[in-house]
N, C-alpha and C positions, 0 to 999 in steps of 0.2 A: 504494500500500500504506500503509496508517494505520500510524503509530507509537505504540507504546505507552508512555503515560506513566507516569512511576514514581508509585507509589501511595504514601501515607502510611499507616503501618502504625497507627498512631495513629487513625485514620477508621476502620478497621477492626474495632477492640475495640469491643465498645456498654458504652463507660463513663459514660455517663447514670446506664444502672440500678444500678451500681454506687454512685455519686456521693448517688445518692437513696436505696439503701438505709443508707450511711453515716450521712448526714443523718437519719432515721426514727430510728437505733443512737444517735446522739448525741441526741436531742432525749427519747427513751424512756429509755436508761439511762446514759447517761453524764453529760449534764448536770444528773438528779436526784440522781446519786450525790454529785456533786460541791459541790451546793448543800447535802446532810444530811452531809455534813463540813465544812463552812464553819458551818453551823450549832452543829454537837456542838463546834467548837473555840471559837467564840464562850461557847458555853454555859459551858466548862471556863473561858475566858478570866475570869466573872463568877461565878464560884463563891466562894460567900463560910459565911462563921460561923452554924450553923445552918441552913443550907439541908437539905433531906430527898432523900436518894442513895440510885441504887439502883448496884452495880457488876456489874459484866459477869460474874461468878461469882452474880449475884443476891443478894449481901448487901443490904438495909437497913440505913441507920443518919442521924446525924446529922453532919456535917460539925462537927467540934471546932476543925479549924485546919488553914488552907491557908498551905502553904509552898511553894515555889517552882515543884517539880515532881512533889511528893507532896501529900495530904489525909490527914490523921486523921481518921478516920470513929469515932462513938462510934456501937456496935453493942448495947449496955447498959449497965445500970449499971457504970460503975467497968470497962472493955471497949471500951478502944480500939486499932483498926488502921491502920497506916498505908497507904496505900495508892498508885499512882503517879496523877497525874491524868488518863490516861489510861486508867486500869481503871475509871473513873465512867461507867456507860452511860448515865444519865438522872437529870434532878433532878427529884423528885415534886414537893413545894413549896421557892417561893423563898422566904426569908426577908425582907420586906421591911424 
């Protein structure tokens, strides 16, 4: 009479397909995401006097003066807001 050997429940699962749709998940959206916020923080990191901002509410304006963890944004004439560096979605032009 053959004995029955205990099976690895682990052999079991087909965790290949799993593994590989993980890897597809990370390579499509998770390591894009992560590279356009490594970006956008760089971006913030070298914001400087003059540079042209657009902020996440869609203001335009001109970057007045960057302080620590805010930006004055001149919006118009004699029309400045401050704003946190993180409400900056996009620099139109840099000032060189």
């Amino acid at each position: 009479m053959p004995t029955e050997q205990a099976v690895n429940p682990w052999l079991q699962l087909p965790i290949i397909p799993y593994l590989l749709i993980f890897l597809i998940f990370y390579f499509l959206v998770i390591k894009p995401q992560r590279d356009k916020q490594r970006q956008h923080k760089d971006t913030l990191k070298n914001l400087k006097k003059n540079d042209e901002v657009v902020t996440a509410a869609g203001i335009h304006g001109i970057v007045a003066l960057v302080k620590e963890t805010t930006v004055m944004v001149r919006v118009d004439d004699n029309v400045k807001i401050e704003f946190d560096k993180e409400a900056i979605a996009s620099v139109v032009k840099a000032k060189d």
